[in-house]
PDB file of N, CA, C and O in Angstrom:
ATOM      1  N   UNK A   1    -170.172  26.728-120.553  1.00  0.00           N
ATOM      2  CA  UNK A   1    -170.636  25.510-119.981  1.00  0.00           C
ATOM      3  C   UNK A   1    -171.183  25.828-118.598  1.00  0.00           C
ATOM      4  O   UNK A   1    -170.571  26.658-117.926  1.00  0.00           O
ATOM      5  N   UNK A   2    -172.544  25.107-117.983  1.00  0.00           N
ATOM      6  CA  UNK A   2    -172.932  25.313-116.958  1.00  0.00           C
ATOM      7  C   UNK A   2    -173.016  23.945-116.314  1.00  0.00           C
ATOM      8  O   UNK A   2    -173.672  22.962-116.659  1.00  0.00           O
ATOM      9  N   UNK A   3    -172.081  24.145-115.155  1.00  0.00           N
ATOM     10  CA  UNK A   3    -172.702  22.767-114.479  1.00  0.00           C
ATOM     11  C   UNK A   3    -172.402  23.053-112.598  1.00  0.00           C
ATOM     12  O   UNK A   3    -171.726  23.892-112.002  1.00  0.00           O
ATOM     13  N   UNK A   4    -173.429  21.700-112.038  1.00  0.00           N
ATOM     14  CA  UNK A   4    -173.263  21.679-110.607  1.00  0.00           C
ATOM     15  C   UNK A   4    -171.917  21.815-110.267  1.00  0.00           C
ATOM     16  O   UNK A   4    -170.963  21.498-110.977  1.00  0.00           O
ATOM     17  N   UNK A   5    -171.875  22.395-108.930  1.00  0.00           N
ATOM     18  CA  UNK A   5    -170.662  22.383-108.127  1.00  0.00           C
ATOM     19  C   UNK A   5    -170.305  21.304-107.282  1.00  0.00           C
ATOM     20  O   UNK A   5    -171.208  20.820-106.600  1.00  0.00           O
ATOM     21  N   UNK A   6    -169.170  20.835-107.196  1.00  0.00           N
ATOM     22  CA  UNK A   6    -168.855  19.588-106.569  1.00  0.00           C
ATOM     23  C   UNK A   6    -167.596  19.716-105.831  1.00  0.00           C
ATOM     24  O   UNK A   6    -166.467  19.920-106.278  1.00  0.00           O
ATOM     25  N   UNK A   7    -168.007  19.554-104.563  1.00  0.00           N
ATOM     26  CA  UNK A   7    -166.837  19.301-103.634  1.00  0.00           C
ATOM     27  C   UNK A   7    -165.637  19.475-103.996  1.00  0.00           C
ATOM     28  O   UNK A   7    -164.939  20.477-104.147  1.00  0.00           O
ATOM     29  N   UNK A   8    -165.449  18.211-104.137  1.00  0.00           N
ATOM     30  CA  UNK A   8    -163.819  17.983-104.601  1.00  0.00           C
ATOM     31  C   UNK A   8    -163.356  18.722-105.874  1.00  0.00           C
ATOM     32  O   UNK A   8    -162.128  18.714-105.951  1.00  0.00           O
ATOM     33  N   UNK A   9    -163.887  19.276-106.767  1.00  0.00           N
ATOM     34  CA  UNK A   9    -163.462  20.032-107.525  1.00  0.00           C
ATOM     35  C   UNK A   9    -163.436  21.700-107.357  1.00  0.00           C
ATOM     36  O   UNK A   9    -162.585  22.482-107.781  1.00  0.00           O
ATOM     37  N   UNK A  10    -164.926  22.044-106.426  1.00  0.00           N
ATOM     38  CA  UNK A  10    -165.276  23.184-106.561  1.00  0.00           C
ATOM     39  C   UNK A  10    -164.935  24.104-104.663  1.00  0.00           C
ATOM     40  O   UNK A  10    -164.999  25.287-104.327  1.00  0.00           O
ATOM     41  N   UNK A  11    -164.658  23.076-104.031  1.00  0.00           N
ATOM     42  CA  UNK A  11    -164.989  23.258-102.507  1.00  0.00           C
ATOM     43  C   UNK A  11    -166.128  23.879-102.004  1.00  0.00           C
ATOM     44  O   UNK A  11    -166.351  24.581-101.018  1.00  0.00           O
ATOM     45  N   UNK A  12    -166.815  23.434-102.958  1.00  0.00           N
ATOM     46  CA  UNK A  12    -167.966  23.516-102.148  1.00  0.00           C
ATOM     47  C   UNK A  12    -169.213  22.885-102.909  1.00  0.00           C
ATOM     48  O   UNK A  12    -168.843  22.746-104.074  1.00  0.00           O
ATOM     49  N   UNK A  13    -170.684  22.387-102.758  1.00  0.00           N
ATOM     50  CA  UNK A  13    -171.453  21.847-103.257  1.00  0.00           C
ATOM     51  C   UNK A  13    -172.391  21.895-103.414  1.00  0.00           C
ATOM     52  O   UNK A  13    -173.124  22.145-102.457  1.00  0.00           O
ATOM     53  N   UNK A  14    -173.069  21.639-105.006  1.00  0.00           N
ATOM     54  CA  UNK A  14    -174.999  21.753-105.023  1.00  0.00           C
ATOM     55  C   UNK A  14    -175.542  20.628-104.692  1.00  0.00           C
ATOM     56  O   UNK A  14    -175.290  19.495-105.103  1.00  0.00           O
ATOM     57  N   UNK A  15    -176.241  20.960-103.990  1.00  0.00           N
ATOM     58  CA  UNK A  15    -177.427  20.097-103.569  1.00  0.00           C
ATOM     59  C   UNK A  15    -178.533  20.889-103.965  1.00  0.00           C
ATOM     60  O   UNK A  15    -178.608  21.921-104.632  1.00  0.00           O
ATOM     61  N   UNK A  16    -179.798  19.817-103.122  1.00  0.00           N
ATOM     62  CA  UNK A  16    -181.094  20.228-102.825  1.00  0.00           C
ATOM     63  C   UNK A  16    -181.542  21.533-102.502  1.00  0.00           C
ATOM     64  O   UNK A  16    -182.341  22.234-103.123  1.00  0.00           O
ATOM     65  N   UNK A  17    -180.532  21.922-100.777  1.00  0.00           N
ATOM     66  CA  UNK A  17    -180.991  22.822-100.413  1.00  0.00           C
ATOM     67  C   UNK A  17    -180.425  24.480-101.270  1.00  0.00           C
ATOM     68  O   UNK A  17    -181.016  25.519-101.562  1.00  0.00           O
ATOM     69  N   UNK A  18    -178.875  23.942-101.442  1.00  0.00           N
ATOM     70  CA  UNK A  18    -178.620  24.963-102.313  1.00  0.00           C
ATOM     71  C   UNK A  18    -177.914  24.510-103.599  1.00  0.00           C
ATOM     72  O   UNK A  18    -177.009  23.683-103.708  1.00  0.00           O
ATOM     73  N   UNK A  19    -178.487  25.187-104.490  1.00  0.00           N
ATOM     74  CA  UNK A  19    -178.253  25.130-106.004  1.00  0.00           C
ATOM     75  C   UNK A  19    -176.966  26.157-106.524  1.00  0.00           C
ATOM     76  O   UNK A  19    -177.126  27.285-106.990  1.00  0.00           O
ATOM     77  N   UNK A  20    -175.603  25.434-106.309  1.00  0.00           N
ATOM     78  CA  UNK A  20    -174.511  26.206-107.023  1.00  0.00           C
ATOM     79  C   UNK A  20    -174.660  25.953-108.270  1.00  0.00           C
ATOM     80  O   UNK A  20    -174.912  24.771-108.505  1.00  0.00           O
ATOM     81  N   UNK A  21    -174.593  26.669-109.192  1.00  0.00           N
ATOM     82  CA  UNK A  21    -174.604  26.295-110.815  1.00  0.00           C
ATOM     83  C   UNK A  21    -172.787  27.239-110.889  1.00  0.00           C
ATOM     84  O   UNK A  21    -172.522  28.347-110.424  1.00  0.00           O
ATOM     85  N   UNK A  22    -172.050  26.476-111.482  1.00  0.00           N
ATOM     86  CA  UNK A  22    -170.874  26.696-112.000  1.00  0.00           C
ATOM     87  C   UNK A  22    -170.698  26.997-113.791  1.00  0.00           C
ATOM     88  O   UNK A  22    -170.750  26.164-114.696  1.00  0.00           O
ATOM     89  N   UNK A  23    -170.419  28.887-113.905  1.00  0.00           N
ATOM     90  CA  UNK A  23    -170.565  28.877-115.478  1.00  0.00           C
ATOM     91  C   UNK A  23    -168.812  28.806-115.828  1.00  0.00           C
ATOM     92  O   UNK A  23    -167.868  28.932-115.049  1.00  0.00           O
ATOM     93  N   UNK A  24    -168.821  28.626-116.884  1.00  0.00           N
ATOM     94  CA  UNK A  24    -167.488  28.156-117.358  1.00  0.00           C
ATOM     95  C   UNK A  24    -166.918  28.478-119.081  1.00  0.00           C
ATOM     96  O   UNK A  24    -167.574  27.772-119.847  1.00  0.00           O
ATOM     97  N   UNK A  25    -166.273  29.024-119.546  1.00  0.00           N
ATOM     98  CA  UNK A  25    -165.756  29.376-120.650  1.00  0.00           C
ATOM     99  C   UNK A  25    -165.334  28.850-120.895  1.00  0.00           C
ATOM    100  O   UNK A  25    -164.762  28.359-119.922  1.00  0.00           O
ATOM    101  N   UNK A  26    -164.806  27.959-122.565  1.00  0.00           N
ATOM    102  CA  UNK A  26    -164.208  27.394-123.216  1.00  0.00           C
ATOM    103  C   UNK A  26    -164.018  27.806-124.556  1.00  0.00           C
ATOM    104  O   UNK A  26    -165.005  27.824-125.292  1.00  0.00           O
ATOM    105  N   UNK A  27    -162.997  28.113-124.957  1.00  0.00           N
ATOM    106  CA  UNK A  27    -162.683  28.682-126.561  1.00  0.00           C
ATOM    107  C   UNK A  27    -161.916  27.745-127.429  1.00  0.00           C
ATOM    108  O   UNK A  27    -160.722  27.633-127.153  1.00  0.00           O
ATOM    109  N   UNK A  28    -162.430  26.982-128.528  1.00  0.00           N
ATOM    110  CA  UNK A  28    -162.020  26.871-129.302  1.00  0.00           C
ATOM    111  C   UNK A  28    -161.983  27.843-130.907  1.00  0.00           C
ATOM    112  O   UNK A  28    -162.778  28.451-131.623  1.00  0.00           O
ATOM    113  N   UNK A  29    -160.629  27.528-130.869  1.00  0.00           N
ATOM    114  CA  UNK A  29    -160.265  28.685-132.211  1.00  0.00           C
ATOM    115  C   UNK A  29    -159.621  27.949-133.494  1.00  0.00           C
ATOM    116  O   UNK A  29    -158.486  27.479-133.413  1.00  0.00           O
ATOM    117  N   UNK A  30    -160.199  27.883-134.400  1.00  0.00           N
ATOM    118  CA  UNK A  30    -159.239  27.414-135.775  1.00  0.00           C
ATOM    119  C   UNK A  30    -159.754  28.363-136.663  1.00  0.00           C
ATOM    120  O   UNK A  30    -160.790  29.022-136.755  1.00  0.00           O
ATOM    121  N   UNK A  31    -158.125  28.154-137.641  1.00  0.00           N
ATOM    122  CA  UNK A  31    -158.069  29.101-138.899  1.00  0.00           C
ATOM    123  C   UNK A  31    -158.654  28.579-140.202  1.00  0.00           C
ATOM    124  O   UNK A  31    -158.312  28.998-141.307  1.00  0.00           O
ATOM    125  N   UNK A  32    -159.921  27.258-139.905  1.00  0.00           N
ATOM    126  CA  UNK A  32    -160.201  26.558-141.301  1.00  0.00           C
ATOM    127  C   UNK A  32    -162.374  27.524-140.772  1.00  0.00           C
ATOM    128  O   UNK A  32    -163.355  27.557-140.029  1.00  0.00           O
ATOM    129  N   UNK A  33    -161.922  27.847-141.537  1.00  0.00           N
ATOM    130  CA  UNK A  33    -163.862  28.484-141.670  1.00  0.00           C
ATOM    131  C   UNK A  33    -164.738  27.540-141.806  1.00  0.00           C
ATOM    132  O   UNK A  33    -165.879  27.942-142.035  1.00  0.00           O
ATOM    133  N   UNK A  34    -164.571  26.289-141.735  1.00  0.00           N
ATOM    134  CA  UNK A  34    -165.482  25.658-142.436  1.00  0.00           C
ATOM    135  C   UNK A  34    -166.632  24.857-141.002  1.00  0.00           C
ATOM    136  O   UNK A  34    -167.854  24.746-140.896  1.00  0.00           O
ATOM    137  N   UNK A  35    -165.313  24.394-139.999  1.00  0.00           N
ATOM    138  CA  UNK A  35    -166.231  24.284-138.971  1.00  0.00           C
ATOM    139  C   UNK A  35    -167.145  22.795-138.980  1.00  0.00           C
ATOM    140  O   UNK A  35    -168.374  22.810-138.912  1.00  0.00           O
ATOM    141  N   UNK A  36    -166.607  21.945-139.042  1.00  0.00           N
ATOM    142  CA  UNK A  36    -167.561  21.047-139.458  1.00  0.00           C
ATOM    143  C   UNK A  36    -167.854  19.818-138.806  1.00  0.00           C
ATOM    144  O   UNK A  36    -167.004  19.700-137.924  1.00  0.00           O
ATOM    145  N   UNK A  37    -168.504  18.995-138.792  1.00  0.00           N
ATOM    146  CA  UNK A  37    -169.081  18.242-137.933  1.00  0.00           C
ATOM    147  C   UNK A  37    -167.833  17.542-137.153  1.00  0.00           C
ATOM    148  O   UNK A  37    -168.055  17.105-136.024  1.00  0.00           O
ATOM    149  N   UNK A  38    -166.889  17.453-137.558  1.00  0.00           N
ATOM    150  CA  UNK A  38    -165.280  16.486-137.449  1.00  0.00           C
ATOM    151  C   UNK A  38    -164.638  17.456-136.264  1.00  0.00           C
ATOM    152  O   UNK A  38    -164.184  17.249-135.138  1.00  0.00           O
ATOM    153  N   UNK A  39    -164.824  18.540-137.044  1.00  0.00           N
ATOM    154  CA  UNK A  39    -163.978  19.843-135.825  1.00  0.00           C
ATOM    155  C   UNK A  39    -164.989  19.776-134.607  1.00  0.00           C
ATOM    156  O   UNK A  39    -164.491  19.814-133.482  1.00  0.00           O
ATOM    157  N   UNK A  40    -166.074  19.701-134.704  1.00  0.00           N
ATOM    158  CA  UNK A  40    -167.214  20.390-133.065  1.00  0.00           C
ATOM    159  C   UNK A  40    -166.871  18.870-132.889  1.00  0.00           C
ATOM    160  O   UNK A  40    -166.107  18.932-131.926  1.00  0.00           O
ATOM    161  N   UNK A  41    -166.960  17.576-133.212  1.00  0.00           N
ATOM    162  CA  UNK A  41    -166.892  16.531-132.310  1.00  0.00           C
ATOM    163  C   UNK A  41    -165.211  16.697-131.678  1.00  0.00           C
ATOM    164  O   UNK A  41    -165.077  16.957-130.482  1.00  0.00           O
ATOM    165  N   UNK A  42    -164.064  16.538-132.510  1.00  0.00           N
ATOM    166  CA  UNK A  42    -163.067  16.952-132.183  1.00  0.00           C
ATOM    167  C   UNK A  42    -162.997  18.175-130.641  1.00  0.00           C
ATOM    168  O   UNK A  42    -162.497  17.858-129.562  1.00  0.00           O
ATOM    169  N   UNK A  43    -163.484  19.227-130.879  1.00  0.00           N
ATOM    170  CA  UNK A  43    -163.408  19.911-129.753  1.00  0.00           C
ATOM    171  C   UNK A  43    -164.587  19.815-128.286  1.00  0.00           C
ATOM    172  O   UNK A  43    -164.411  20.406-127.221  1.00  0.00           O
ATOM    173  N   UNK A  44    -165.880  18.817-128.661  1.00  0.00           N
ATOM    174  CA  UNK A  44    -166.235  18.415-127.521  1.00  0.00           C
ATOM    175  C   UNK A  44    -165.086  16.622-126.843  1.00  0.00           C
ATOM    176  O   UNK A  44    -165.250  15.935-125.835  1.00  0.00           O
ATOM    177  N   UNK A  45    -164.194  16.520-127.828  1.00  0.00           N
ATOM    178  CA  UNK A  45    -163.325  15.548-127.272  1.00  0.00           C
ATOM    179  C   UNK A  45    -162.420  16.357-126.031  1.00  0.00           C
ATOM    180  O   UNK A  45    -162.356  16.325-124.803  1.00  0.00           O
ATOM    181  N   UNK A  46    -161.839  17.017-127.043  1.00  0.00           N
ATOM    182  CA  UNK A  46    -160.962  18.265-126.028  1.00  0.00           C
ATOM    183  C   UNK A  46    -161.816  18.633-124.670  1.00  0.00           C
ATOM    184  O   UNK A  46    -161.399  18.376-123.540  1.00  0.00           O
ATOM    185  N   UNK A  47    -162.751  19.109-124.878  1.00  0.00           N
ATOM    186  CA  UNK A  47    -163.823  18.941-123.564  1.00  0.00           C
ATOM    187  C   UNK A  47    -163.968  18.262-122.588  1.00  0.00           C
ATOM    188  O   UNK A  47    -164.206  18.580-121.423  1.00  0.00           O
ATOM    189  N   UNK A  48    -163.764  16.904-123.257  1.00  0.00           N
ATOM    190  CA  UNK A  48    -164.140  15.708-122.306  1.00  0.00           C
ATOM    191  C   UNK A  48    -162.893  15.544-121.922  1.00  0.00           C
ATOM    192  O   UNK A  48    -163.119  15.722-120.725  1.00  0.00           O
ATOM    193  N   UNK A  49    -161.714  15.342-121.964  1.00  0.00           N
ATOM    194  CA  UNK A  49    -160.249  15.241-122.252  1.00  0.00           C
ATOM    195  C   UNK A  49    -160.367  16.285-120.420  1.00  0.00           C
ATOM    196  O   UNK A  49    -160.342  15.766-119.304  1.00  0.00           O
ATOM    197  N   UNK A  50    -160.475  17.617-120.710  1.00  0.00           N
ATOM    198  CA  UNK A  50    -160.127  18.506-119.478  1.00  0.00           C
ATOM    199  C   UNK A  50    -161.172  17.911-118.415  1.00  0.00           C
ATOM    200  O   UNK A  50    -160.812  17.267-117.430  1.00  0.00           O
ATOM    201  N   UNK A  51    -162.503  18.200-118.726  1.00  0.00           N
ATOM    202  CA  UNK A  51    -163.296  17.659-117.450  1.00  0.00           C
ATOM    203  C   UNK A  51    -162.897  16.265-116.802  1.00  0.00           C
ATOM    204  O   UNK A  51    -163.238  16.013-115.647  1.00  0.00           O
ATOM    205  N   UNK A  52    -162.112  15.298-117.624  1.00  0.00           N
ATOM    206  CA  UNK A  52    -162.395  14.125-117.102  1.00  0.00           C
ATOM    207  C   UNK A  52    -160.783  14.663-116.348  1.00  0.00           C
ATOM    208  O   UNK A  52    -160.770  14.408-115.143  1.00  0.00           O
ATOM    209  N   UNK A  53    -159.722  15.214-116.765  1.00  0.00           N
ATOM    210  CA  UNK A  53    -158.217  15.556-116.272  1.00  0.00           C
ATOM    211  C   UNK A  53    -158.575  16.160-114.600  1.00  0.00           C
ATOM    212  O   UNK A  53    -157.916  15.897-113.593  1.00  0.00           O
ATOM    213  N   UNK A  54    -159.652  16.915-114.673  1.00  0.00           N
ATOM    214  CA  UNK A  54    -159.875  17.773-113.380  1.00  0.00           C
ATOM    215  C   UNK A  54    -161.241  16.868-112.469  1.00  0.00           C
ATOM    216  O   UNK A  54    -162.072  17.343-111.696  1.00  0.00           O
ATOM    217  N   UNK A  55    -161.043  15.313-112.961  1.00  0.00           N
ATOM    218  CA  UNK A  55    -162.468  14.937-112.503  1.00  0.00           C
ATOM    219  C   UNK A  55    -163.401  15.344-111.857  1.00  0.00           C
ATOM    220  O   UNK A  55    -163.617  15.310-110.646  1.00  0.00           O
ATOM    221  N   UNK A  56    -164.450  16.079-113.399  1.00  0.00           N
ATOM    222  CA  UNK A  56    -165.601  16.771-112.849  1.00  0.00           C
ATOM    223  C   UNK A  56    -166.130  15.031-113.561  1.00  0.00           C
ATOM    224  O   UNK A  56    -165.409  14.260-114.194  1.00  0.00           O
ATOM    225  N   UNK A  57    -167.387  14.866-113.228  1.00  0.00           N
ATOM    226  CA  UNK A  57    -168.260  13.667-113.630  1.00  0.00           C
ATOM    227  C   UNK A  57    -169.731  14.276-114.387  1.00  0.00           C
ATOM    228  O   UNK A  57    -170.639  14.569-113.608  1.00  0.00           O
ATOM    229  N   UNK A  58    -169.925  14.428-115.565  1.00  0.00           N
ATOM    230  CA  UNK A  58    -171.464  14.580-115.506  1.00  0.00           C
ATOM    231  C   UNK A  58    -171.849  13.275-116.096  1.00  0.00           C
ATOM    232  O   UNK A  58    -171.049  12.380-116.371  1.00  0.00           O
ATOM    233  N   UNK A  59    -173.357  13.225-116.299  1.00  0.00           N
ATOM    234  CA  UNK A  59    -174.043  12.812-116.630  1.00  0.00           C
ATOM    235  C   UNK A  59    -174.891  12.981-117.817  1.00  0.00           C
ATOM    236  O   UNK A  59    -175.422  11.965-118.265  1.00  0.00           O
ATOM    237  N   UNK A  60    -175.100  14.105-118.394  1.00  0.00           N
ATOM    238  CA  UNK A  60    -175.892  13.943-119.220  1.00  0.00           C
ATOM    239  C   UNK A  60    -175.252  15.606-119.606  1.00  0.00           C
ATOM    240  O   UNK A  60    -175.008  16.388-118.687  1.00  0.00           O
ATOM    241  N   UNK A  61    -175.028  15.996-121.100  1.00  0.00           N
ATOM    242  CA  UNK A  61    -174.486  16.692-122.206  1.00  0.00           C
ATOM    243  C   UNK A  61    -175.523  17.354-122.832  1.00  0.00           C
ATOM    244  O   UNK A  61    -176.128  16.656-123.645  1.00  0.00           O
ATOM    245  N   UNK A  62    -175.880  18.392-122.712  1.00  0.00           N
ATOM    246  CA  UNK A  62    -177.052  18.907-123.792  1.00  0.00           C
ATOM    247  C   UNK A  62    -176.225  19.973-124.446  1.00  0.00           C
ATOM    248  O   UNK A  62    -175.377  20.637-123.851  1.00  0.00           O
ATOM    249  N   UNK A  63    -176.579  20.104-125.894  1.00  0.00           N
ATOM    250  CA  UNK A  63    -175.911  21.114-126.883  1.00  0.00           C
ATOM    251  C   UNK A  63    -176.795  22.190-127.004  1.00  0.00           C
ATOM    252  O   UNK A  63    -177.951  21.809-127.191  1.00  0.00           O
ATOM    253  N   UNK A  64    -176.652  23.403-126.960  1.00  0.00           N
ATOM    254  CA  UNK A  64    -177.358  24.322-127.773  1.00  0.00           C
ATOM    255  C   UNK A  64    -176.738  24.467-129.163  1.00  0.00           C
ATOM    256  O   UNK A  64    -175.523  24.634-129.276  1.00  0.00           O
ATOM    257  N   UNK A  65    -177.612  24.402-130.304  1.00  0.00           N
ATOM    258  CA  UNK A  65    -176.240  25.172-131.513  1.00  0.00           C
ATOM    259  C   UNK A  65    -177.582  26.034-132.965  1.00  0.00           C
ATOM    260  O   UNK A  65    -178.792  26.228-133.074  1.00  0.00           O
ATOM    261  N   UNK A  66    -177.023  26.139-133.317  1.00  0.00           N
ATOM    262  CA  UNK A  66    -177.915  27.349-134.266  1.00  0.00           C
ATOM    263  C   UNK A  66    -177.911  25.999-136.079  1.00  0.00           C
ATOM    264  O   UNK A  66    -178.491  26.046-137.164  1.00  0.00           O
ATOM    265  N   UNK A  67    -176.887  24.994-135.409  1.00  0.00           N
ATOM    266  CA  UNK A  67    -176.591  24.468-136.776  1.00  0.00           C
ATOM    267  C   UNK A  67    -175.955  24.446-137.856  1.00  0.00           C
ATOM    268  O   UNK A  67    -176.092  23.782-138.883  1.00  0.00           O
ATOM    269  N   UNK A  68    -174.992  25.508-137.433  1.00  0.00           N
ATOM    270  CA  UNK A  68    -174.322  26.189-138.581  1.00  0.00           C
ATOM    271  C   UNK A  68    -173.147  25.400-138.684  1.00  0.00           C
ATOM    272  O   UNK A  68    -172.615  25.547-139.784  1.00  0.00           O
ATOM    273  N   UNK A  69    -172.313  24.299-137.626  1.00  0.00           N
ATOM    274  CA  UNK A  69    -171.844  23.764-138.306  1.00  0.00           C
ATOM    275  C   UNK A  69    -171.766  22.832-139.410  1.00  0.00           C
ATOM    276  O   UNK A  69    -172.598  21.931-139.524  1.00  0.00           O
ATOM    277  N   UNK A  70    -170.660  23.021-140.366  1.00  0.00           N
ATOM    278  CA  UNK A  70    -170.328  22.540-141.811  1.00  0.00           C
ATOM    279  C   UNK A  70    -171.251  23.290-142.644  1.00  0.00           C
ATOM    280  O   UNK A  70    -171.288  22.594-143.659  1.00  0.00           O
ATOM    281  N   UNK A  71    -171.860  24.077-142.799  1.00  0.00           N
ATOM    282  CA  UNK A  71    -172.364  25.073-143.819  1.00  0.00           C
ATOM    283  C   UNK A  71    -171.689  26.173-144.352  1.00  0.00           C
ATOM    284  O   UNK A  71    -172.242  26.649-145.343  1.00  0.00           O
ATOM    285  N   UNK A  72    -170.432  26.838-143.912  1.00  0.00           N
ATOM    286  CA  UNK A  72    -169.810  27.553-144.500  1.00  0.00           C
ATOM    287  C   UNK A  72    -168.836  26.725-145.420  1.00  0.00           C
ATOM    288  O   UNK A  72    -168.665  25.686-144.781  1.00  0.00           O
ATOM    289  N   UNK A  73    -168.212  26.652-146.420  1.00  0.00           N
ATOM    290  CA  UNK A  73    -167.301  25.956-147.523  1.00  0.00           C
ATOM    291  C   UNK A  73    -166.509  27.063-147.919  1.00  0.00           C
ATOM    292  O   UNK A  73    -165.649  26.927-148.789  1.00  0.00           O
TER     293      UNK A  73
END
């Protein structure tokens, strides 16, 4: 995950003049292969669940994904 840096979370902040971009790791792991639309919404819940616990605030969510979830059975 990439997002701005913010004060109160990050001590310190992006702005204008300077652009902190904050990268960030998140692993979700399950033992069902299948992966499917239920599980990735499920774990961008979990997502939202921590960012909102550590109030970061965004605004706007963009996904990259290849699509592959629910295609393996």
């Amino acid at each position: 995950m990439y997002r701005h840096a913010e004060l109160d979370v990050d001590g310190f902040d992006s702005n204008e003049n300077n652009h902190e971009v904050i990268k960030e790791y998140h692993f979700y792991i399950n033992d069902d292969r299948t992966h499917d639309t239920c599980f990735v919404q499920h774990c961008f819940g979990m997502l939202y669940k921590e960012l909102s616990r550590r109030k970061i605030i965004f605004k706007e969510h963009w996904v990259w994904s290849d699509g592959c979830a629910g295609q393996f059975k």
